[in-house]
ZAMARGU-4260 file (C-alpha; in steps of 0.2 Angstrom, whole numbers, plus 5000, padded with zeros to 4 digits):
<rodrens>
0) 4709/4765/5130 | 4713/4772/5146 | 4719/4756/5152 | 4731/4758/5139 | 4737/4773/5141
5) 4741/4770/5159 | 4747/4753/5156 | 4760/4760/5145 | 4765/4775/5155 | 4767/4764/5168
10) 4778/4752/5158 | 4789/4767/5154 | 4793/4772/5171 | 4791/4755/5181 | 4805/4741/5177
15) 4795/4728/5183 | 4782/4732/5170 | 4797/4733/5156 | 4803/4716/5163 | 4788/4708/5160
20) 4785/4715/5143 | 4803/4710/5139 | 4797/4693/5143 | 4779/4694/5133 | 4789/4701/5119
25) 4805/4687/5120 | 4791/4673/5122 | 4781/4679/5106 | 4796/4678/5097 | 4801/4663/5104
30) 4785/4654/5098 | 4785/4662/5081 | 4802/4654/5079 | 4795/4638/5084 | 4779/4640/5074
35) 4790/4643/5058 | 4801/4627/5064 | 4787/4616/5065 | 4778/4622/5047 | 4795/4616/5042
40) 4795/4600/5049 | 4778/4596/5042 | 4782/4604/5026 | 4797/4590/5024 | 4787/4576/5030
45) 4773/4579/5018 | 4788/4579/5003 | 4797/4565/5013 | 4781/4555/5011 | 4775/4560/4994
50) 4793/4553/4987 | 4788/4540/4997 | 4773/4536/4989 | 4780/4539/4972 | 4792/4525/4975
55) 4781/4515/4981 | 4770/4516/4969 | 4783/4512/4955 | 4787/4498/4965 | 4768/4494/4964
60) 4769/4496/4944 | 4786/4487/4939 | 4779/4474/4952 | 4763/4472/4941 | 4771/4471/4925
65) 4782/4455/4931 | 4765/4448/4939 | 4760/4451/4921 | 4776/4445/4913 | 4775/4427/4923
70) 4756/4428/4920 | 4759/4428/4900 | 4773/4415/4903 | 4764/4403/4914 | 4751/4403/4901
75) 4761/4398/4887 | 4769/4384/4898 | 4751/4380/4901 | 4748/4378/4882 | 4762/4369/4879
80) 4759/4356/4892 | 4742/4354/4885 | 4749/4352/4867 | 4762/4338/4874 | 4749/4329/4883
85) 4738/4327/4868 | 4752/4323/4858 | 4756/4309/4872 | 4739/4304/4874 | 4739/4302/4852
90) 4755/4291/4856 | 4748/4280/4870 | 4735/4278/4857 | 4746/4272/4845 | 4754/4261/4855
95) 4739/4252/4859 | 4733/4250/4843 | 4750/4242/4839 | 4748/4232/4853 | 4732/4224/4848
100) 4742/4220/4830 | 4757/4212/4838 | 4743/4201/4848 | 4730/4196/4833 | 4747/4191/4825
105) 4754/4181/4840 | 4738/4170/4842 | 4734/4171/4820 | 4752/4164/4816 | 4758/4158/4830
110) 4771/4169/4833 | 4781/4173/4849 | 4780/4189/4851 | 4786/4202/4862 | 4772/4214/4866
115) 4779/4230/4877 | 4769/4237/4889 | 4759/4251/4887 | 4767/4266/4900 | 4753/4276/4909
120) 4753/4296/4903 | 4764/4305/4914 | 4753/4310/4929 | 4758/4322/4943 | 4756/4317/4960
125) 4741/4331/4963 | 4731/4337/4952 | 4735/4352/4940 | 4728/4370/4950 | 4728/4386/4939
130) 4739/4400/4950 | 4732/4415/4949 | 4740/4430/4954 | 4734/4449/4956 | 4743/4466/4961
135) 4729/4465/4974 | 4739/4454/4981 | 4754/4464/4985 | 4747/4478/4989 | 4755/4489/5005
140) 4740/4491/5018 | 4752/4498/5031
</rodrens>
């Protein structure tokens, strides 16, 4: 306490004690001021990056809804496609059958007949792969 005292009726009389608590007081000031600036620039990048996250995550959701939209869609298509290629395997069928007709008749009676040939169900140059997508798979891991 004593050091205090001393210390402090020193700064009072010497100006070179005074100068330097001018300078102690001016710096703690100084890094208060930049102490408060720097809680204020975290502070905004937190909320900066919480909107961020918010828009990115309805991103994420209308994004998932489309995946799911185009999902529903493909598998209709996918129905569909079956349906017209059973209907087309039902035709080639039939065509066959009629086929055979038009051929008992051309050797039974002796008829010239014109027998079509008989098209191959459409095929697709590779063979038909489900695609199936996720939300896993646009997810943001940066």
């Amino acid at each position: 306490m004593a050091i205090l005292q001393r210390s402090a009726s020193s700064s009072d009389s010497d100006p070179q004690y005074a100068n330097i608590d001018e300078r102690k007081r001016k710096r703690m000031l100084s890094n208060r001021e930049s102490a408060r600036r720097s809680r204020m620039r975290k502070q905004k990048r937190l909320q900066d990056l919480a909107q961020e996250v918010s828009a990115l995550q309805k991103d994420s959701s209308q994004i998932s809804e489309r995946i799911s939209v185009a999902t529903q869609y493909y598998i209709e298509m996918q129905s569909a496609n079956n349906v017209l290629r059973a209907q087309a395997m039902e035709l080639t069928e039939r065509l066959r059958s009629l086929n055979s007709v038009l051929q008992v008749v051309e050797e039974v009676g002796g008829y010239a007949v014109d027998i079509p040939e008989i098209p191959e169900p459409w095929q697709l140059p590779c063979p038909i792969q489900p695609i199936m997508a996720s939300v896993d798979m646009f997810e943001y891991d940066g």
